[in-house]
Biopython code that builds the backbone (N, CA, C, O; Angstrom):
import numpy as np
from Bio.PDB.StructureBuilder import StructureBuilder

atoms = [
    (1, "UNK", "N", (-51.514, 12.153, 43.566)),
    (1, "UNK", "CA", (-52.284, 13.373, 43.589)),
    (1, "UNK", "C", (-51.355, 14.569, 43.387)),
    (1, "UNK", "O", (-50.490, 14.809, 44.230)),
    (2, "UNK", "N", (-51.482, 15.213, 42.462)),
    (2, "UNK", "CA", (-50.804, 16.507, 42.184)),
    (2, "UNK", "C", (-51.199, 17.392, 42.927)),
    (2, "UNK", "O", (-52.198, 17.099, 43.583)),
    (3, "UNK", "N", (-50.584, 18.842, 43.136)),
    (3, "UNK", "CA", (-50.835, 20.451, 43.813)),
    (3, "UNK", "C", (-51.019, 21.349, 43.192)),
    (3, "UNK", "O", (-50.001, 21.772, 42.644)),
    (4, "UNK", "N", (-52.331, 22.139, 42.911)),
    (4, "UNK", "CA", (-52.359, 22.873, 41.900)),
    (4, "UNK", "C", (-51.381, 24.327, 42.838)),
    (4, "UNK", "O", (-51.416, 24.541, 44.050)),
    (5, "UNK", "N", (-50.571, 25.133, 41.748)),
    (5, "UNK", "CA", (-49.765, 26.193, 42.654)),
    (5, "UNK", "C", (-51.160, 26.862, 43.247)),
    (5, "UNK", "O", (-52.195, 27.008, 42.597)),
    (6, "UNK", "N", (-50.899, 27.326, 44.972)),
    (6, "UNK", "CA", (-51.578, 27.985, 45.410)),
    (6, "UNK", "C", (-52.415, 29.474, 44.733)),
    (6, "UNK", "O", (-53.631, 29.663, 44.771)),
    (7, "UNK", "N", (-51.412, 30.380, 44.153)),
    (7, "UNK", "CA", (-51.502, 31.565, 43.484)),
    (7, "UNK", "C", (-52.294, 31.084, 42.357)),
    (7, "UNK", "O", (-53.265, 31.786, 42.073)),
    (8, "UNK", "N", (-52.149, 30.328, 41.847)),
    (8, "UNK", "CA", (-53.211, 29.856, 40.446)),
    (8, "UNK", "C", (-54.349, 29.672, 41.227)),
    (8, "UNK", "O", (-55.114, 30.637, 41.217)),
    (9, "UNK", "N", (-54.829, 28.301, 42.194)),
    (9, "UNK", "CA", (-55.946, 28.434, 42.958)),
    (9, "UNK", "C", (-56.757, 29.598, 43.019)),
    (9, "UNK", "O", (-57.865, 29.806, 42.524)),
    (10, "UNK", "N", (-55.814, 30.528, 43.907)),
    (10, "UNK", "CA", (-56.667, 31.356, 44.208)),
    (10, "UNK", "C", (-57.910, 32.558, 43.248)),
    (10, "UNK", "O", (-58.880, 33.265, 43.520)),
    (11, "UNK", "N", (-56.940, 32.109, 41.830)),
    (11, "UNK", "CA", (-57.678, 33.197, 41.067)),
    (11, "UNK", "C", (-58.436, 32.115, 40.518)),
    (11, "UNK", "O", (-58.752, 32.330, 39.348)),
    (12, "UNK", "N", (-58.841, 30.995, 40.991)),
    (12, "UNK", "CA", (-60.129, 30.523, 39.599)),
    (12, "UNK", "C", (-61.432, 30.691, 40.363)),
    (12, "UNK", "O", (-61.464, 30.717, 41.593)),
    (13, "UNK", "N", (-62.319, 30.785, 39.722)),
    (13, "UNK", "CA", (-63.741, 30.920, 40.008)),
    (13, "UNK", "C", (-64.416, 30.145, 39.666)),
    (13, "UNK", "O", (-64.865, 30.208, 38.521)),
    (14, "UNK", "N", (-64.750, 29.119, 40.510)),
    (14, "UNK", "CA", (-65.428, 27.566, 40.178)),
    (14, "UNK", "C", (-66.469, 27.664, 40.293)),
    (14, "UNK", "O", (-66.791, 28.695, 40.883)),
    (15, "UNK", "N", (-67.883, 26.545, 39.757)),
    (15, "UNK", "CA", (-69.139, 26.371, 39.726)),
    (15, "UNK", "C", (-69.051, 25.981, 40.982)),
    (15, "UNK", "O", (-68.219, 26.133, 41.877)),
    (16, "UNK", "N", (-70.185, 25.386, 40.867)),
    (16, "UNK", "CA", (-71.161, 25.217, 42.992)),
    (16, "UNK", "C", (-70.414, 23.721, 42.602)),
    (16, "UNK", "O", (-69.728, 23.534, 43.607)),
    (17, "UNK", "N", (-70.182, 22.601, 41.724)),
    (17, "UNK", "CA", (-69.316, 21.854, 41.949)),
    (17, "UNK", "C", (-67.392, 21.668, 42.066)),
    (17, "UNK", "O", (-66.462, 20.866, 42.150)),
    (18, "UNK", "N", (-67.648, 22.623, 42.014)),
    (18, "UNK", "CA", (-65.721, 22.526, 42.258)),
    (18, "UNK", "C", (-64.752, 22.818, 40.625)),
    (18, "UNK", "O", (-63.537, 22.811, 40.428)),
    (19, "UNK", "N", (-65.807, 23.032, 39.763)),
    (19, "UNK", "CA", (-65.366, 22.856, 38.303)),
    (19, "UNK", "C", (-65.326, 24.322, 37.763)),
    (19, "UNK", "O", (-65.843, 25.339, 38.226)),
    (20, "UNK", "N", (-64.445, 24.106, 36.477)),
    (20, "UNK", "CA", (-64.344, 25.033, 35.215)),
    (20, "UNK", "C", (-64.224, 24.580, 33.763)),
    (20, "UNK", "O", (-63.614, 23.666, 33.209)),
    (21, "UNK", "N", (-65.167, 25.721, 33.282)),
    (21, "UNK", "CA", (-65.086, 24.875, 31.760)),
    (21, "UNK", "C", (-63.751, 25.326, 31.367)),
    (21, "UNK", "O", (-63.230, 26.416, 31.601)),
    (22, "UNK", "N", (-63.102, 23.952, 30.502)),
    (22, "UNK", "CA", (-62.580, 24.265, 29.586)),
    (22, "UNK", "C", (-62.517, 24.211, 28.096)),
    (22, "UNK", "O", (-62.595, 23.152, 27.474)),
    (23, "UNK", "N", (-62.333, 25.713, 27.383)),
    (23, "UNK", "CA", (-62.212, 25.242, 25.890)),
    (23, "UNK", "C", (-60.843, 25.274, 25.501)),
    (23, "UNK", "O", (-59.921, 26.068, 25.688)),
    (24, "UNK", "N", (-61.022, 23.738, 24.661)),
    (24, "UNK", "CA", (-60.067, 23.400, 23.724)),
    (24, "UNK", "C", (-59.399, 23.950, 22.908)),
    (24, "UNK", "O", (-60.165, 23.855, 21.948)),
    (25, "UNK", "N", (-58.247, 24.641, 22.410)),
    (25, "UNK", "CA", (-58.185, 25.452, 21.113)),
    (25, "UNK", "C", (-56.896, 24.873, 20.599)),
    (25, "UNK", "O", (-55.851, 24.996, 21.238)),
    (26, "UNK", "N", (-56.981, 24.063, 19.119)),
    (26, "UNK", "CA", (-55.643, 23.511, 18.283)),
    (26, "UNK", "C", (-55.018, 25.217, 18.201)),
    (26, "UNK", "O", (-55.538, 26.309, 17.971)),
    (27, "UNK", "N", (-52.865, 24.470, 18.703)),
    (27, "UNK", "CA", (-52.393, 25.127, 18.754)),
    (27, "UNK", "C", (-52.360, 25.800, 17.032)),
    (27, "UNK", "O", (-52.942, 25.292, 16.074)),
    (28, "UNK", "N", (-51.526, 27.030, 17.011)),
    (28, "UNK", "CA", (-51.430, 27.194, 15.248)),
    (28, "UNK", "C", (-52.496, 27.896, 14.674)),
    (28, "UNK", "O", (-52.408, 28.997, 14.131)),
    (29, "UNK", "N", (-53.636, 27.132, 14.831)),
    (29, "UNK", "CA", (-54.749, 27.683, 13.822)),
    (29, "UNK", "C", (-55.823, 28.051, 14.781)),
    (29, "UNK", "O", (-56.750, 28.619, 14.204)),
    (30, "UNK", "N", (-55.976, 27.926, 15.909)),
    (30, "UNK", "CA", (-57.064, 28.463, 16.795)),
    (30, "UNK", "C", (-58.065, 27.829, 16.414)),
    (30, "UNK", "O", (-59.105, 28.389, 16.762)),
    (31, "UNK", "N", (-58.256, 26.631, 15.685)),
    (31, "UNK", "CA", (-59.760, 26.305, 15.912)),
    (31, "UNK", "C", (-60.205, 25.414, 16.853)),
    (31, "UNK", "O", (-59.526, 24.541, 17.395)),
    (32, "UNK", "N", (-61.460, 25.676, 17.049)),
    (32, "UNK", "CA", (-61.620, 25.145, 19.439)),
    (32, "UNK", "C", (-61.930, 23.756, 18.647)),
    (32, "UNK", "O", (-61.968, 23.564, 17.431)),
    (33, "UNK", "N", (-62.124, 22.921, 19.639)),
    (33, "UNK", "CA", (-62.025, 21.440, 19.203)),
    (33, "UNK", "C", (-63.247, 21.540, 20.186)),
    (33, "UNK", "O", (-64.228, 21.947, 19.563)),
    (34, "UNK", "N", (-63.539, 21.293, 21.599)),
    (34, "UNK", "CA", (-63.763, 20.880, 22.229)),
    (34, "UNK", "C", (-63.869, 21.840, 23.713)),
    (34, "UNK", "O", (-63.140, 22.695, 24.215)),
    (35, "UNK", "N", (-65.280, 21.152, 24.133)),
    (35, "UNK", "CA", (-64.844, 22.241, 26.126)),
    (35, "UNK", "C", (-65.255, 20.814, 26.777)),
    (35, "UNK", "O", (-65.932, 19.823, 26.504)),
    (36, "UNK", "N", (-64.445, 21.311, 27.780)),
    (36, "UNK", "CA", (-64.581, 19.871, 29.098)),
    (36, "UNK", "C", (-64.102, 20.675, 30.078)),
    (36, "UNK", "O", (-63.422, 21.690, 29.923)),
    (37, "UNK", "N", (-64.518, 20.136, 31.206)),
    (37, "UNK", "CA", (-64.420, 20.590, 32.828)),
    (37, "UNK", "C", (-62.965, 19.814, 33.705)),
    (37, "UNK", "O", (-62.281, 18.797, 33.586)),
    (38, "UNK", "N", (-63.042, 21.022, 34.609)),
    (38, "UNK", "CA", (-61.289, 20.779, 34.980)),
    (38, "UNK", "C", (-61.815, 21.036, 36.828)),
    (38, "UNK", "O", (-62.682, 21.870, 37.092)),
    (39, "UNK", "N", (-61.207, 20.279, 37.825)),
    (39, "UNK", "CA", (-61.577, 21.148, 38.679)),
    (39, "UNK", "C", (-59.714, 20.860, 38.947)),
    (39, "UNK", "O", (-58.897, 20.407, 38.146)),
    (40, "UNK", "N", (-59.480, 21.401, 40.604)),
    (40, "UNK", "CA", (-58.084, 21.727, 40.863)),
    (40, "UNK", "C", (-56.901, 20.689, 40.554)),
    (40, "UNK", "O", (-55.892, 20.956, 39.901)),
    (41, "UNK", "N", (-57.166, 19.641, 41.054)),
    (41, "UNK", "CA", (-56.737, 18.306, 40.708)),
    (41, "UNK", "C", (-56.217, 17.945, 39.188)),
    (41, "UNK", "O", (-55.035, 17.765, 38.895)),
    (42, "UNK", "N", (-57.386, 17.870, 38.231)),
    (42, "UNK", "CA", (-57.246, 17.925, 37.037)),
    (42, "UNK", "C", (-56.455, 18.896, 36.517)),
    (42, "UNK", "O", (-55.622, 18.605, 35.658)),
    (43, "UNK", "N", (-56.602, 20.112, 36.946)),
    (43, "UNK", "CA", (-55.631, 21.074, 35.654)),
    (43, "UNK", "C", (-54.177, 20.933, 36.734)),
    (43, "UNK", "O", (-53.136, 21.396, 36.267)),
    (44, "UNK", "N", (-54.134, 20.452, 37.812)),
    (44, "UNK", "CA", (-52.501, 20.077, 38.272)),
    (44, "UNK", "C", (-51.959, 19.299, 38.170)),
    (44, "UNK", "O", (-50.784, 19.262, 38.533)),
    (45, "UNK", "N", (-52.854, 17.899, 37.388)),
    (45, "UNK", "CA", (-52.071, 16.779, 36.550)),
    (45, "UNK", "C", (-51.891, 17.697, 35.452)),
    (45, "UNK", "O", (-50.712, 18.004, 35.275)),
    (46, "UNK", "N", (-52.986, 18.389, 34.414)),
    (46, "UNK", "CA", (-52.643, 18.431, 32.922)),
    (46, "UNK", "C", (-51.207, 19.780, 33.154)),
    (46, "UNK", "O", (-50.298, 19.812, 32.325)),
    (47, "UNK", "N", (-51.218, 20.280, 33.758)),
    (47, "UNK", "CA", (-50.054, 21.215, 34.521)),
    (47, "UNK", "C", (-48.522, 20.409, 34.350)),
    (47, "UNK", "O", (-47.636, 20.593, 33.515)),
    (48, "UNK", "N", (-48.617, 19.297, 35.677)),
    (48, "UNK", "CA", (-47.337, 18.636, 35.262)),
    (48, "UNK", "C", (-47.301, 17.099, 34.729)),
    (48, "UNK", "O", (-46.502, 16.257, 35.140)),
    (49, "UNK", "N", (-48.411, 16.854, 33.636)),
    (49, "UNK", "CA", (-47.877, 16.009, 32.774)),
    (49, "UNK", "C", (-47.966, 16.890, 31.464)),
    (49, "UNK", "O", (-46.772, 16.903, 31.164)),
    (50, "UNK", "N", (-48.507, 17.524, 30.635)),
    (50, "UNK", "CA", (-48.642, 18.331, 29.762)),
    (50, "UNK", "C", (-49.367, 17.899, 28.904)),
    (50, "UNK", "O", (-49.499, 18.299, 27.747)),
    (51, "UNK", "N", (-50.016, 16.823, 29.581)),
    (51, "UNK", "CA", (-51.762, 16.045, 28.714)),
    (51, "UNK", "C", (-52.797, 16.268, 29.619)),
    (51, "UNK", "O", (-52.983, 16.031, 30.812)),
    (52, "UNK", "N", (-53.674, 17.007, 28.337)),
    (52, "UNK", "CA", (-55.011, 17.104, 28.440)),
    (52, "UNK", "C", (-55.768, 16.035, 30.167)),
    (52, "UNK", "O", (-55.772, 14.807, 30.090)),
    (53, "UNK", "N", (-56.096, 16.459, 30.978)),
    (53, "UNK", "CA", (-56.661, 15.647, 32.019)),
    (53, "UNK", "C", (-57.908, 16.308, 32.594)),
    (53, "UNK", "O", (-57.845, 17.235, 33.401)),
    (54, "UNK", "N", (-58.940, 15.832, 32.180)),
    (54, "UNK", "CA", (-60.199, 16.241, 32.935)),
    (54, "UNK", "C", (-61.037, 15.890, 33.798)),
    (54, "UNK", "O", (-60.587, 14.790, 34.118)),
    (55, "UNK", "N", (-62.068, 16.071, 34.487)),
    (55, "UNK", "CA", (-62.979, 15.754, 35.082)),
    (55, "UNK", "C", (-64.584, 15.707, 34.353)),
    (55, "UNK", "O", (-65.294, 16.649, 33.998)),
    (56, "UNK", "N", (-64.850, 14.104, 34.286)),
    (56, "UNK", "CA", (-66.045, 13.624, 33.290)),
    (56, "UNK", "C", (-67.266, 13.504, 34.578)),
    (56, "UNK", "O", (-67.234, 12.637, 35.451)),
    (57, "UNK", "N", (-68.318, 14.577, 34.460)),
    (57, "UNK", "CA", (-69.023, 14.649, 34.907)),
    (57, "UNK", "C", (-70.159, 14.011, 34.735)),
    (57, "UNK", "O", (-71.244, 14.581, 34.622)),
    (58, "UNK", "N", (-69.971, 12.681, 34.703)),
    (58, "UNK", "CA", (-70.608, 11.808, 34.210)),
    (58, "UNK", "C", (-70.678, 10.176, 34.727)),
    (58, "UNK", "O", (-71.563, 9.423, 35.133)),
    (59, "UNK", "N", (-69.057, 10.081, 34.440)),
    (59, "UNK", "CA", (-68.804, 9.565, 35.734)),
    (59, "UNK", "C", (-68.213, 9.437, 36.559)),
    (59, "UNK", "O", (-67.698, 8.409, 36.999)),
    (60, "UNK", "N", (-68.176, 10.655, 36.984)),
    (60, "UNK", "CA", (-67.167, 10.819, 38.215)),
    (60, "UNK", "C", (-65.840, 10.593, 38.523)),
    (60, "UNK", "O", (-65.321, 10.031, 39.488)),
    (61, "UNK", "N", (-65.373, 11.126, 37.536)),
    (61, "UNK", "CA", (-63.620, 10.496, 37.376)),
    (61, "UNK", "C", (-63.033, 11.349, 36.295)),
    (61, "UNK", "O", (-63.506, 11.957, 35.335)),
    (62, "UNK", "N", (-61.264, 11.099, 37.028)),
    (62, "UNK", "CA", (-60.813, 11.746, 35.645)),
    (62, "UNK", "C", (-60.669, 11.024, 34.776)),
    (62, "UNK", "O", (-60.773, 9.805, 34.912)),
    (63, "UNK", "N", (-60.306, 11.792, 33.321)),
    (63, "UNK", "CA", (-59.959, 11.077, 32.510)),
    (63, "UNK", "C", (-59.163, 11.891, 31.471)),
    (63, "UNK", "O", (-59.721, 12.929, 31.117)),
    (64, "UNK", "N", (-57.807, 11.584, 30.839)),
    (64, "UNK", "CA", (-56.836, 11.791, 30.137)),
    (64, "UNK", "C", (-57.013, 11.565, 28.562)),
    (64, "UNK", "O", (-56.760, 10.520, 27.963)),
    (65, "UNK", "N", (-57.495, 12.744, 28.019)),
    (65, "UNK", "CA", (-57.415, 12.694, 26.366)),
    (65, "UNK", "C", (-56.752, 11.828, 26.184)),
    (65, "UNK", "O", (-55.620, 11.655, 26.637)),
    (66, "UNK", "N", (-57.568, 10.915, 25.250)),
    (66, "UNK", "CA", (-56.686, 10.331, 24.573)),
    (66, "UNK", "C", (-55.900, 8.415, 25.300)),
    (66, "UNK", "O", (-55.195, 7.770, 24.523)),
    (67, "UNK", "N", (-56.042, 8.142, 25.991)),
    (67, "UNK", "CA", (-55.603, 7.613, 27.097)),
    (67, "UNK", "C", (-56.359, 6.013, 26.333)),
    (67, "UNK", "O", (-55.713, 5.024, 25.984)),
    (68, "UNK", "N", (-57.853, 6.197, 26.246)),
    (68, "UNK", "CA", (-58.069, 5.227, 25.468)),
    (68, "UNK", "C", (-58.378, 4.858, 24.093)),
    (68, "UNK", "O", (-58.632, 3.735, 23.656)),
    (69, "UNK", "N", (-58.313, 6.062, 23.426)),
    (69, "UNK", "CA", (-58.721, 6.531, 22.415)),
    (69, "UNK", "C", (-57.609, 6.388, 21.615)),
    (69, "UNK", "O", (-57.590, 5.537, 20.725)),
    (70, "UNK", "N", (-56.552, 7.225, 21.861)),
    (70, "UNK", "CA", (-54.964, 7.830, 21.016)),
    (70, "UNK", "C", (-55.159, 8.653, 20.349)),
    (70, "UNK", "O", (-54.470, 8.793, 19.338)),
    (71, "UNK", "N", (-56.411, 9.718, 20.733)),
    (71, "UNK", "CA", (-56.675, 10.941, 20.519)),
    (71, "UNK", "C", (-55.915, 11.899, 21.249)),
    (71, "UNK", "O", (-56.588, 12.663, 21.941)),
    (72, "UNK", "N", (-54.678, 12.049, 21.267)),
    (72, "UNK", "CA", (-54.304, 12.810, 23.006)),
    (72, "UNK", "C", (-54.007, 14.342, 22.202)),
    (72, "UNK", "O", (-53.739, 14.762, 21.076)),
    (73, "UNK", "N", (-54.306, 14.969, 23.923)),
    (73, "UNK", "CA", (-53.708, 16.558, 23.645)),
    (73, "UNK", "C", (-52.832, 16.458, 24.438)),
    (73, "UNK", "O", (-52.794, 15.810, 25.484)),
    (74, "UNK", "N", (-51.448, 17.659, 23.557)),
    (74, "UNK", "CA", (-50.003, 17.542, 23.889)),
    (74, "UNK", "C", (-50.444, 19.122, 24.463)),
    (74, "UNK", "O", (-50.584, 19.917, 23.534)),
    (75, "UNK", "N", (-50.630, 19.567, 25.522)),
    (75, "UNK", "CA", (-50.975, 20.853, 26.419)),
    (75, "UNK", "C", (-49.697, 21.760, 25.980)),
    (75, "UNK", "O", (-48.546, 21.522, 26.347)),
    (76, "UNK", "N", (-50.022, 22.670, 25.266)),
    (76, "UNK", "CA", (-48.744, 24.021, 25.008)),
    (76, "UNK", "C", (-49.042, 25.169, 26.243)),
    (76, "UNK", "O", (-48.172, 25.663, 26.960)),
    (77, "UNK", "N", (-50.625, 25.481, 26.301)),
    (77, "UNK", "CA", (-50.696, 26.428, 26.824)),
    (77, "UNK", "C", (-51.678, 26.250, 27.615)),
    (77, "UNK", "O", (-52.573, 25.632, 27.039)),
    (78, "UNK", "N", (-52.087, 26.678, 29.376)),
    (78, "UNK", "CA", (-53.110, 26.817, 29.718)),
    (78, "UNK", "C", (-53.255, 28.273, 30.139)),
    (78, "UNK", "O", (-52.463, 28.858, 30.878)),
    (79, "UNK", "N", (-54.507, 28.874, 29.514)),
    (79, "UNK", "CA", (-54.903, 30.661, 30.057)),
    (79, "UNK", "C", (-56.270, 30.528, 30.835)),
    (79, "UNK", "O", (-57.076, 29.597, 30.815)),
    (80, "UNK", "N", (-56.297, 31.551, 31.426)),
    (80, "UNK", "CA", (-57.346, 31.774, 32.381)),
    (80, "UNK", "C", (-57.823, 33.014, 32.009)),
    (80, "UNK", "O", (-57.090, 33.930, 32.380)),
    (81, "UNK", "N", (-58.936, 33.391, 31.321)),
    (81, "UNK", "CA", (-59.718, 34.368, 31.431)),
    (81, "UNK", "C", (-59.933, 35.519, 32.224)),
    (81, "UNK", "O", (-59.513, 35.433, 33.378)),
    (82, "UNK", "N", (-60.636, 36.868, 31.802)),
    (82, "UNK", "CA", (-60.298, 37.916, 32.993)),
    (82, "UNK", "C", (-61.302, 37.450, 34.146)),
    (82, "UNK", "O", (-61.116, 38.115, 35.165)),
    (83, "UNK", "N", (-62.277, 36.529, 34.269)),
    (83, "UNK", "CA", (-62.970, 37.036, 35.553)),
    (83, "UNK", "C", (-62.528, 35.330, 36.379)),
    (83, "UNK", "O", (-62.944, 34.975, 37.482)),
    (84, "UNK", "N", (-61.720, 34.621, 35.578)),
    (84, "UNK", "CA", (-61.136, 33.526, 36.089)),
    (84, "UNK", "C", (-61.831, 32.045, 36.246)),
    (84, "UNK", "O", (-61.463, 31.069, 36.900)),
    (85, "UNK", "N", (-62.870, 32.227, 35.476)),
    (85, "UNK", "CA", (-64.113, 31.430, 35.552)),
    (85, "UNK", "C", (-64.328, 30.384, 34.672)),
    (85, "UNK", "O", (-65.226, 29.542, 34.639)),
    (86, "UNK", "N", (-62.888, 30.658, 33.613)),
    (86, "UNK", "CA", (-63.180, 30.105, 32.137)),
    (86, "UNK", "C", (-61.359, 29.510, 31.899)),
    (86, "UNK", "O", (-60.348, 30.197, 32.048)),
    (87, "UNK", "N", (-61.435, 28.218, 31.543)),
    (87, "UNK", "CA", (-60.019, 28.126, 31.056)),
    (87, "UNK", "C", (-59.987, 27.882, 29.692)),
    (87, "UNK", "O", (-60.893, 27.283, 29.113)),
    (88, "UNK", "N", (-58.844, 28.380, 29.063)),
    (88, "UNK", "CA", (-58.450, 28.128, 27.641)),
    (88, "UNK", "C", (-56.786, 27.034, 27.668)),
    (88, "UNK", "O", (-55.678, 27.166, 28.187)),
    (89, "UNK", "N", (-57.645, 25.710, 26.553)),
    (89, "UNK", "CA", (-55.936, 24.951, 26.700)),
    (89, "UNK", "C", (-55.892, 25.246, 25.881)),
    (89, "UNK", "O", (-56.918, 25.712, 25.386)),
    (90, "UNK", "N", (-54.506, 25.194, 25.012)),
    (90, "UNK", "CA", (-54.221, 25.253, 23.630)),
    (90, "UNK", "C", (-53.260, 24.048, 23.786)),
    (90, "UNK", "O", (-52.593, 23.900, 24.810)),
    (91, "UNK", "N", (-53.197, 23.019, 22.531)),
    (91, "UNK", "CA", (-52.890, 21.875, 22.305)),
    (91, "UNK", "C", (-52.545, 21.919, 21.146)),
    (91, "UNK", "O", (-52.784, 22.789, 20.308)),
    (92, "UNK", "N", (-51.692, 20.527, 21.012)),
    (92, "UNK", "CA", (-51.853, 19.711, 19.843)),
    (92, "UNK", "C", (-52.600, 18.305, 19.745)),
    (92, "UNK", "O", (-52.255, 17.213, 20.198)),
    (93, "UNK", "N", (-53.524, 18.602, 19.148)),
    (93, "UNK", "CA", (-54.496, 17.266, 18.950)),
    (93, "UNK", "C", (-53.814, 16.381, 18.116)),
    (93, "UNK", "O", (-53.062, 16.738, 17.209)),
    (94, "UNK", "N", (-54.128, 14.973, 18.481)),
    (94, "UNK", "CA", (-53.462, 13.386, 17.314)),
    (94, "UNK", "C", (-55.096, 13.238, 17.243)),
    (94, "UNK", "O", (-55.892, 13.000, 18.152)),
    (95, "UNK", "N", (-55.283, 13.428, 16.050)),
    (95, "UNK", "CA", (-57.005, 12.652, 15.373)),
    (95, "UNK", "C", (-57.565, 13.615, 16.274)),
    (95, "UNK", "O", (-56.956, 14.552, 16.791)),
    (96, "UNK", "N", (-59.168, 13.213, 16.472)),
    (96, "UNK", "CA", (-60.032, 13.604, 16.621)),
    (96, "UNK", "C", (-60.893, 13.980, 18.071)),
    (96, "UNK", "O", (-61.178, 13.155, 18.939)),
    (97, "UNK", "N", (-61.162, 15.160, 18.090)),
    (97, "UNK", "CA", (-60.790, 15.388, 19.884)),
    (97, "UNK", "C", (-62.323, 15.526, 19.866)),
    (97, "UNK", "O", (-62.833, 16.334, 20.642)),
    (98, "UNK", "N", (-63.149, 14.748, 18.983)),
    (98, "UNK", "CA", (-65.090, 14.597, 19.573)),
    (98, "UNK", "C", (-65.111, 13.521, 19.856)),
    (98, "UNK", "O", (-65.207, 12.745, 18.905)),
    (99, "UNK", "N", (-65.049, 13.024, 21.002)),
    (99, "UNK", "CA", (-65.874, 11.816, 21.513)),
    (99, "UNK", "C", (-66.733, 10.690, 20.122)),
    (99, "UNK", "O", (-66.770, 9.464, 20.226)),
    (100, "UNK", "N", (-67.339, 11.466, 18.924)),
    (100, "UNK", "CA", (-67.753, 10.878, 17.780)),
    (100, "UNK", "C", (-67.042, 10.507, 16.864)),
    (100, "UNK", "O", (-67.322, 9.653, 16.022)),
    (101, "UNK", "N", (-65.784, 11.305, 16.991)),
    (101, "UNK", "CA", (-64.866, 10.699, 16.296)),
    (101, "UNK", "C", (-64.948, 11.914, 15.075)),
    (101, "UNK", "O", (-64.819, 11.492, 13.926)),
    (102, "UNK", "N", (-65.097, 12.987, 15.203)),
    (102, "UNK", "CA", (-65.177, 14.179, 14.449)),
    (102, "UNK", "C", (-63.853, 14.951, 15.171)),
    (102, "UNK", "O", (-63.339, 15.048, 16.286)),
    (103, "UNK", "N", (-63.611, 15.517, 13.556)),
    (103, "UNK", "CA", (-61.873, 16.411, 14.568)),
    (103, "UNK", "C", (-62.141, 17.300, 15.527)),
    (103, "UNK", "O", (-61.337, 17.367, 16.456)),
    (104, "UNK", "N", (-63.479, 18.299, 15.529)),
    (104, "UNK", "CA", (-63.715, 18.888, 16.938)),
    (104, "UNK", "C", (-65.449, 18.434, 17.190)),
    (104, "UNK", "O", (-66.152, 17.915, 16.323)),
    (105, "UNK", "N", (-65.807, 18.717, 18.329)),
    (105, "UNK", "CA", (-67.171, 18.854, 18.805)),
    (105, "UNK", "C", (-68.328, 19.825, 18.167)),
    (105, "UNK", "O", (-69.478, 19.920, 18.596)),
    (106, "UNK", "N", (-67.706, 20.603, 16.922)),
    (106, "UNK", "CA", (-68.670, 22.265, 16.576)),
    (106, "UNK", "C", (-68.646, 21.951, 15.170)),
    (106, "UNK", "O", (-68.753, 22.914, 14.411)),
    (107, "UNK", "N", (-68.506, 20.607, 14.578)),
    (107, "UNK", "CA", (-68.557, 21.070, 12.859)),
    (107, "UNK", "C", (-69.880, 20.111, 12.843)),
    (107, "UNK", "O", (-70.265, 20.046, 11.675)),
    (108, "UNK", "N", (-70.422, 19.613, 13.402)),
    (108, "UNK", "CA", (-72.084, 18.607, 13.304)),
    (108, "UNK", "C", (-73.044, 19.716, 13.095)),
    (108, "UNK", "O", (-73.547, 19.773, 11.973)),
    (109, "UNK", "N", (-73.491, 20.862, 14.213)),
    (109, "UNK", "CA", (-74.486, 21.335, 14.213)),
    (109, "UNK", "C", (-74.608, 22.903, 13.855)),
    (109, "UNK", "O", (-74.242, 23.738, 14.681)),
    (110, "UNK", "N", (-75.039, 23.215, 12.822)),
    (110, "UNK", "CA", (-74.938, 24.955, 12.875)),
    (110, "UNK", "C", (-76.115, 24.997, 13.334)),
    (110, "UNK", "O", (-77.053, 24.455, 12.750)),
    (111, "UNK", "N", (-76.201, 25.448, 14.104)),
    (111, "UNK", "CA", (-77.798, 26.783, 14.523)),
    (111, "UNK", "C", (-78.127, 27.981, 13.799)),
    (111, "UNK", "O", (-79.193, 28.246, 13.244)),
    (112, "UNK", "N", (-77.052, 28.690, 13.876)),
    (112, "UNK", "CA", (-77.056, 30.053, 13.109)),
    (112, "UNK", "C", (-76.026, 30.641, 12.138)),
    (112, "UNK", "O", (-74.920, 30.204, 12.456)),
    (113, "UNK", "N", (-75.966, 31.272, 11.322)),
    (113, "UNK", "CA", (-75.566, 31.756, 10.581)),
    (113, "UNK", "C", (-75.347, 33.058, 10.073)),
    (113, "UNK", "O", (-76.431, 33.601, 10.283)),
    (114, "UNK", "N", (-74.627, 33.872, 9.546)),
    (114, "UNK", "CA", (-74.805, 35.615, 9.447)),
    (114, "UNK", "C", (-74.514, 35.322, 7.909)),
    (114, "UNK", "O", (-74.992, 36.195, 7.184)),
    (115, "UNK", "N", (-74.017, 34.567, 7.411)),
    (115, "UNK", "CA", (-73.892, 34.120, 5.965)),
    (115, "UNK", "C", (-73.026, 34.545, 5.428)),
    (115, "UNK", "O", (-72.510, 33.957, 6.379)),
    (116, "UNK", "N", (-72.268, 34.982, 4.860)),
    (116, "UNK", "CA", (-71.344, 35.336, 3.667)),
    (116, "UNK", "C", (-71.630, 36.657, 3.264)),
    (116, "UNK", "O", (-71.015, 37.163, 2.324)),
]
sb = StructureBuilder()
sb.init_structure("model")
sb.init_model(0)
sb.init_chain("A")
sb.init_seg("    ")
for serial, (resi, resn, name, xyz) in enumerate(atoms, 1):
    if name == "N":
        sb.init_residue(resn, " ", resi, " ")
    sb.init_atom(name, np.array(xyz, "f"), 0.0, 1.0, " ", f" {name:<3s}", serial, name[0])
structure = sb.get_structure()
């Protein structure tokens, strides 16, 4: 079990379950791949191993990009937003960081458009 630093703790602002989203963003080019949920635990493994480690609300466990996949994120950066509620990783993705096997989670569905 890892320690998330106290001073980091204190500034996040978690849901009524203990969590924060996080979005994904490939280092370099900024495009988001992916959001997944982190609660304290999780971002103090992905902290000191420097892979992607989340909390799958689904089933109840963590789980490490990539781990079974060999999709992994190599963690460059983690930021925290101004009201502390929101995390940003920045990574390097190997293949495809959608669960479908698409390089991010946002190129399947447009909704909207402002067009060209």
């Amino acid at each position: 079990m890892s320690s998330l630093d106290p001073a980091v703790a204190a500034r996040l602002t978690r849901n009524a379950d203990g969590l924060l989203p996080a979005v994904v963003q490939q280092h370099g080019s900024g495009e988001v791949l992916m959001l997944a949920w982190v609660d304290d635990e999780a971002l103090a493994r992905t902290v000191a191993t420097g892979r992607a480690t989340y909390w799958s609300r689904s089933r109840r466990e963590y789980w490490v990009k990539g781990e079974t996949s060999g999709h992994r994120q190599w963690v460059r950066e983690v930021r925290l937003d101004c009201d502390g509620d929101t995390l940003l990783l920045v990574v390097d993705q190997e293949g495809a960081a959608c669960h479908t096997g698409a390089r991010t989670c946002f190129e399947a569905d447009l909704v909207w458009s402002a067009g060209d």
